[in-house]
C-alpha positions in Angstrom: -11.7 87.1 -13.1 -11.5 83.6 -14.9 -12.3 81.9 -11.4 -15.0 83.7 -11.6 -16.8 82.8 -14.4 -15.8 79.7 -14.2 -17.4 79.6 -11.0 -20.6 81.1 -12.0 -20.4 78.4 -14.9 -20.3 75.9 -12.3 -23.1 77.5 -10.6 -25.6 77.2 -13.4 -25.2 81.2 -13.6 -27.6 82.6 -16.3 -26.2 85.6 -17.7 -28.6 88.4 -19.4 -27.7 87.9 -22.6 -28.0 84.1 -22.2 -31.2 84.8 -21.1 -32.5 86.9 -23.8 -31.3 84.5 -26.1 -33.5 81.8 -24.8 -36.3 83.7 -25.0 -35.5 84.7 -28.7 -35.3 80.5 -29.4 -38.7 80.5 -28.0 -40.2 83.0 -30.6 -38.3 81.8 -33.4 -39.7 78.3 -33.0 -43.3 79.1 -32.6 -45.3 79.1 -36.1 -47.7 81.9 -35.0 -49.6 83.2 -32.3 -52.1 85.5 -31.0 -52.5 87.7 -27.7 -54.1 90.4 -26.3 -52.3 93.4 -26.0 -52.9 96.7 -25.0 -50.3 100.2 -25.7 -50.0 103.1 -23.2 -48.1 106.2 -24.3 -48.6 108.8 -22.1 -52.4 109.0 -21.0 -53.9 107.3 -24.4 -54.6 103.9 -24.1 -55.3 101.2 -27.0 -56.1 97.6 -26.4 -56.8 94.9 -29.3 -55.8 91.5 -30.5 -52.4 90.6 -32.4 -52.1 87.8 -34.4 -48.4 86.6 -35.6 -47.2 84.3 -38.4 -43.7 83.0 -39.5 -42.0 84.2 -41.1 -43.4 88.2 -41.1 -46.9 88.2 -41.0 -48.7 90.8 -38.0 -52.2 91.8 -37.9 -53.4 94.3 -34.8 -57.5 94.7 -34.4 -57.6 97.2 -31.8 -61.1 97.8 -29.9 -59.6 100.7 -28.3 -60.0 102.5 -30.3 -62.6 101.0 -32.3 -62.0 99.1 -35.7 -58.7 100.7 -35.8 -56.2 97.7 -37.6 -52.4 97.5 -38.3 -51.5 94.7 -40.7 -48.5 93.9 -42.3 -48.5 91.2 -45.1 -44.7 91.1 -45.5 -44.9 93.5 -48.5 -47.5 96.3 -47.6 -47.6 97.6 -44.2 -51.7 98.9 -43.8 -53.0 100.9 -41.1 -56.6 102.1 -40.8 -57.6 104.7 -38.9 -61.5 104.8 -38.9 -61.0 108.5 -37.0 -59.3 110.2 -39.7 -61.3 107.7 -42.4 -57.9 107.3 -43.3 -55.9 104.2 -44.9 -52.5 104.6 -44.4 -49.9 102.4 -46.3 -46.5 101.7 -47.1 -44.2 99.4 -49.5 -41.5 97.9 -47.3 -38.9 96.5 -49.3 -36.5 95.1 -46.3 -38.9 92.8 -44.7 -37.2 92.7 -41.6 -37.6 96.4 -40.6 -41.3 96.1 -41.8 -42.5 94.5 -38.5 -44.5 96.8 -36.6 -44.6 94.4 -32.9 -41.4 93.7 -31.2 -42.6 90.5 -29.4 -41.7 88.3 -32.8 -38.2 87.0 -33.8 -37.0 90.2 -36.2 -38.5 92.5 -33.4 -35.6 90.5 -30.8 -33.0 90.2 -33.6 -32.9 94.1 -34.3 -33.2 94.7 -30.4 -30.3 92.0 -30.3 -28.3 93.5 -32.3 -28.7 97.3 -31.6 -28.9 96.9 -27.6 -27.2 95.7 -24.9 -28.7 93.4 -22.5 -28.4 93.1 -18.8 -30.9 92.3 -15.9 -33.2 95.3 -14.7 -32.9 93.9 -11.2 -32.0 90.0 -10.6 -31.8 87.0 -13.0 -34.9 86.1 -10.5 -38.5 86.5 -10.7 -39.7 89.7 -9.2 -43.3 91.3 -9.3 -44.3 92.7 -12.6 -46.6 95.3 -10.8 -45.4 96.4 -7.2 -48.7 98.0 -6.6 -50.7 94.4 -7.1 -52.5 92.9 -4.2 -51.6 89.2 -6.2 -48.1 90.0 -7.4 -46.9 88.4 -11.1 -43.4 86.9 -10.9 -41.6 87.8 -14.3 -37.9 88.2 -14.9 -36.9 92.2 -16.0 -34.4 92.6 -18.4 -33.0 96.3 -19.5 -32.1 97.2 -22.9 -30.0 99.9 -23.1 -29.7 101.1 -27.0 -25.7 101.2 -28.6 -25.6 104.2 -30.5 -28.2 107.4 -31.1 -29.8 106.5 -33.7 -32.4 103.8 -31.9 -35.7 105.3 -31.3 -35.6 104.1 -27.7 -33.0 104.7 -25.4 -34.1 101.7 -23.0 -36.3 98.9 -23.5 -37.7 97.3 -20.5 -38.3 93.1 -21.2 -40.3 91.4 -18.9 -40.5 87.8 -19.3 -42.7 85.1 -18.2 -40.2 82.4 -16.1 -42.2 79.6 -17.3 -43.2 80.0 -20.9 -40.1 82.3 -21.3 -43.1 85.0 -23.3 -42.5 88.1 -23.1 -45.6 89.5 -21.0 -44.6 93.4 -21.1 -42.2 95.8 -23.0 -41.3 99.5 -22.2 -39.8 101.8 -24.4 -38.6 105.0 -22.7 -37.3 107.6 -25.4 -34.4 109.8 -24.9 -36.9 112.7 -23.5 -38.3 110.3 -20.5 -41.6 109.6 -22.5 -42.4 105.7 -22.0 -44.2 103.5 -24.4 -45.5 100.2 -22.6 -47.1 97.4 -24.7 -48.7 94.6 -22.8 -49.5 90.7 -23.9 -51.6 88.5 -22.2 -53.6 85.1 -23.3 -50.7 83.9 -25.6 -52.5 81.5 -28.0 -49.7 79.6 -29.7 -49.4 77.4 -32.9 -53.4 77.0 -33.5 -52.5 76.9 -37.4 -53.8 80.6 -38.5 -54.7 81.0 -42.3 -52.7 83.5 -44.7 -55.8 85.3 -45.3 -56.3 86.4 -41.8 -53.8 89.0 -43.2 -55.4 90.1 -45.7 -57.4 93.6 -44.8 -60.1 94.6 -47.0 -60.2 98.4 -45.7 -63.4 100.5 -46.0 -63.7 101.7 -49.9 -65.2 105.3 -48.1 -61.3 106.3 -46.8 -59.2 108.2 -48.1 -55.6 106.1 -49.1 -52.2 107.8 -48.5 -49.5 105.4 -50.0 -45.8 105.4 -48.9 -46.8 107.8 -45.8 -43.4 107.0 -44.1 -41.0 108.7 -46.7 -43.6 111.3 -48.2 -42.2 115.1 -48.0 
């Protein structure tokens, strides 16, 4: 057994874990970003634009559906939902469970921490989409949650090879229902302003504070 690993040490062997790791060093050294992303649970699908700032900061404008925004100031988690004309929001006083986007550093240091890693298929590039006529090469990790209590039982990573960005994320639940969050155009470090999260919802909706531990 020590052979090897030393042999695949000699090899230049990345292991899973190593791998995830790397890609963590790359979102904890970026100052912010944005991206397009777009969410499919079941047969609803949202798409919008996230914007991320160190240390906590998200914002999500969705267009799909329209003028629908999550934003999270590192103290008050907000989400709008122009259907309902309802504002939703909730005082988070652990600011590292109050990130609602995995792709960010505490996003990969919970899933660090409360999953183990290994590769889906190969430590190589495979097609993200089988079914594409101009297959995109990304590297699959699986995530496989440690204990029950983890709202996912597997998290599916797939990972640009170059830019080592995370392009996709699944999140299959223990019933089989998958969650799949796509990012695409990665803007990084353009210098976004504090304000951008600030969200002035519409006076006209109704507010429901602390929505997450109400009875």
């Amino acid at each position: 057994m020590v052979s090897l690993v030393l042999a695949a040490v000699a090899d230049g062997i990345v292991t899973a874990r190593n791998y995830f790791d790397s890609v963590s060093a790359v979102y904890g050294a970026l100052r912010d970003y944005e991206a397009d992303i777009d969410i499919k649970a079941n047969k609803t699908t949202m798409k919008g634009k996230v914007s991320y700032k160190k240390p906590n900061l998200l914002r999500i404008d969705f267009s799909t559906p329209s003028e629908q925004v999550i934003c999270f100031n590192g103290e008050l988690l907000t989400i709008y939902l122009p259907g309902s004309s309802a504002i939703l929001n909730q005082s988070v006083q652990n600011t590292n469970s109050g990130n609602a986007n995995m792709a960010t550093p505490q996003g990969l240091s919970l899933m660090s921490r409360y999953y183990s890693v290994a590769y889906l298929k190969s430590g190589t590039p495979v097609p993200l989409d089988d079914d594409a006529e101009s297959p995109e090469l990304v590297v699959k990790l699986r995530l496989s949650r440690k204990n029950t209590t983890e709202a996912f039982r597997y998290i599916n990573m797939s990972v640009d090879p170059q830019s080592k960005l995370i392009r996709q994320l699944e999140g299959i639940t223990p019933q089989g229902e998958s969650f799949v969050f796509n990012f695409k155009n990665y803007i990084l470090n353009s210098g976004i302003p504090d304000n951008r999260f600030v969200y002035d919802a519409p006076s006209s909706a109704n507010n429901y504070n602390n929505f997450l531990f109400s009875e």
